[in-house]
N, C-alpha and C positions, 0 to 999 in steps of 0.2 A: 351576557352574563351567564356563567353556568349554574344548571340547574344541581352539581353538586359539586365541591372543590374538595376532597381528602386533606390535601395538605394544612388545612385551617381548622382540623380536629383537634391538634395537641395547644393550640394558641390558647386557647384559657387554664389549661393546667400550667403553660410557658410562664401567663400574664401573673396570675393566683401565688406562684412560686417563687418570682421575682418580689413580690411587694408582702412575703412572710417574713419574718424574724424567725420563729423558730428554726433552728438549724437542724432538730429531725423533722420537721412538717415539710420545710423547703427540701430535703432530702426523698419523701416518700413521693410527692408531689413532681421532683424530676425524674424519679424511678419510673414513675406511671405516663408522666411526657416522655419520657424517653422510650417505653413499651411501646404506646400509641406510635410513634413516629416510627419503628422499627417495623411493626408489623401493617400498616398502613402503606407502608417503601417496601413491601418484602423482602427484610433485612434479617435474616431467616438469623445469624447467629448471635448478635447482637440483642435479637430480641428476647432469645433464651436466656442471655446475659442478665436478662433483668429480676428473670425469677431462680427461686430458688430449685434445688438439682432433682426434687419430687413432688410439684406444683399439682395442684388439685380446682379442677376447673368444675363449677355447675350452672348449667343453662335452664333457667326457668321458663318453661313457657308450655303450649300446647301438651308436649310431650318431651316431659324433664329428661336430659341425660349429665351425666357425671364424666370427665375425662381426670385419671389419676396416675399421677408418675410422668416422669420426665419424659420417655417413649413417645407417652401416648398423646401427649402435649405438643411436642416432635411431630409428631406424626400429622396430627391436624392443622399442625402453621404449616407444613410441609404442602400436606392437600391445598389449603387455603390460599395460598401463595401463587399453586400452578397453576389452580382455575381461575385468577385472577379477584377472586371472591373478598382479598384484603382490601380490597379499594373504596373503602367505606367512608363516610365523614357522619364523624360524630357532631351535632350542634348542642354544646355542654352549656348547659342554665344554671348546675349547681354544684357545687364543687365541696365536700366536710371532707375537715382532714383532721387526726388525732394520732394520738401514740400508735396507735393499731394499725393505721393504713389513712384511704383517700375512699369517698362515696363519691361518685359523677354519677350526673341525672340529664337525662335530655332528651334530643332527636339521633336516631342512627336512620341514614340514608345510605339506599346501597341501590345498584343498577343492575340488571339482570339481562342477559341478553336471550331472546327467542329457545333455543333450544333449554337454557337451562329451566325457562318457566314449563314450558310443557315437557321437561321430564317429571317437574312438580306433580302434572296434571291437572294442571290448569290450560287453558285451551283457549278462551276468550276475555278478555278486559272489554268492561263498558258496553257490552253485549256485542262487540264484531270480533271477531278472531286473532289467535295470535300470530303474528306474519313471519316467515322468517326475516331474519334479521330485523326484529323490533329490538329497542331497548325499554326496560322497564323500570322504572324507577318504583322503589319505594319507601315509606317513614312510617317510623312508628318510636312510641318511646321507649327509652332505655334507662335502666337504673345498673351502674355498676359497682360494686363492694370490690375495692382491691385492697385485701388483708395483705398486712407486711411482718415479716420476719427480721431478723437476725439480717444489719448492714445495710437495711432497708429492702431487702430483694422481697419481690412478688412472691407469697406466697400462693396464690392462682388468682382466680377469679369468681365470682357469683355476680351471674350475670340475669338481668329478671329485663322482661320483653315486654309490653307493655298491651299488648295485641296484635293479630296478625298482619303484619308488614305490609301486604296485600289489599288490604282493606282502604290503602288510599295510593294505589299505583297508578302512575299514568306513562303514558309513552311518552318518550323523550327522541329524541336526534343525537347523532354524534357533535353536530354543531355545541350541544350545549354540555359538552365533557371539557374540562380541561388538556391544555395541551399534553399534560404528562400522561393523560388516562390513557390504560392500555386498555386495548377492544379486543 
């Protein structure tokens, strides 16, 4: 069994979507399944697709940053994409959807491999060292607000962390990546 599968993030906004009636709830609801699968797949234009043409992204956590305009939104699925860093699975517990957009609440798991923890500066898990080529797996929770615009297109994201990711890592194996994961 693997310890994370990507492709099983957008399956509750899939399942949520299919058994709504409303025809704009079912609409934001696939806007946001359909983000999640694009940027998950690094499906870099598609996923731009989904938001609107000056999206405005804010990341809550430790140390808050803001991404604003179409560029600069660009710019970080771009980054995100090459370092493999979109291979994320979200496990979504709660799903509100209204005129305004979709709230999803859950677990985000994401895997890290050796160099990119110790450029963190992090050095050791569980008191022995980080080795090269470890993988690290880590959860923590996630709450996400995708406000909707005009057609239903994303208007960004507000994205709140729940604590740091880190705080429950453990080392993993390639064995237990799915076959699609790229390393």
């Amino acid at each position: 069994m693997s310890a994370i599968d990507p492709h099983q993030s957008w399956l509750a906004l899939e399942a949520r979507a299919a058994e709504t009636e409303n025809h704009l709830h079912r609409q934001l609801l696939t806007e946001v399944r359909d983000h999640m699968e694009f940027e998950i797949k690094g499906d870099l234009e598609p996923l731009m697709g989904t938001l609107i043409a000056e999206p405005i992204y804010h990341f809550w956590r430790d140390e808050p940053f803001t991404l604003e305009g179409g560029a600069a939104v660009r710019g970080f699925y771009e980054n995100m994409i090459a370092s493999k860093a979109n291979q994320f699975q979200v496990v979504t517990e709660r799903i509100f959807v209204d005129d305004g957009g979709v709230i999803t609440e859950g677990q985000v798991k994401q895997v890290y491999h050796s160099a990119m923890v110790t450029a963190m500066g992090i050095t050791e898990l569980d008191g022995s060292p980080i080795a090269e080529g470890d993988l690290i797996l880590t959860t923590t929770q996630l709450l996400t607000v995708w406000p909707a615009g005009e057609g239903a297109k994303l208007v960004g994201e507000d994205i709140y962390f729940g604590h740091n990711p880190f705080l429950n890592a453990r080392r993993i194996t390639a064995a237990e990546l799915p076959d699609y994961y790229q390393i």
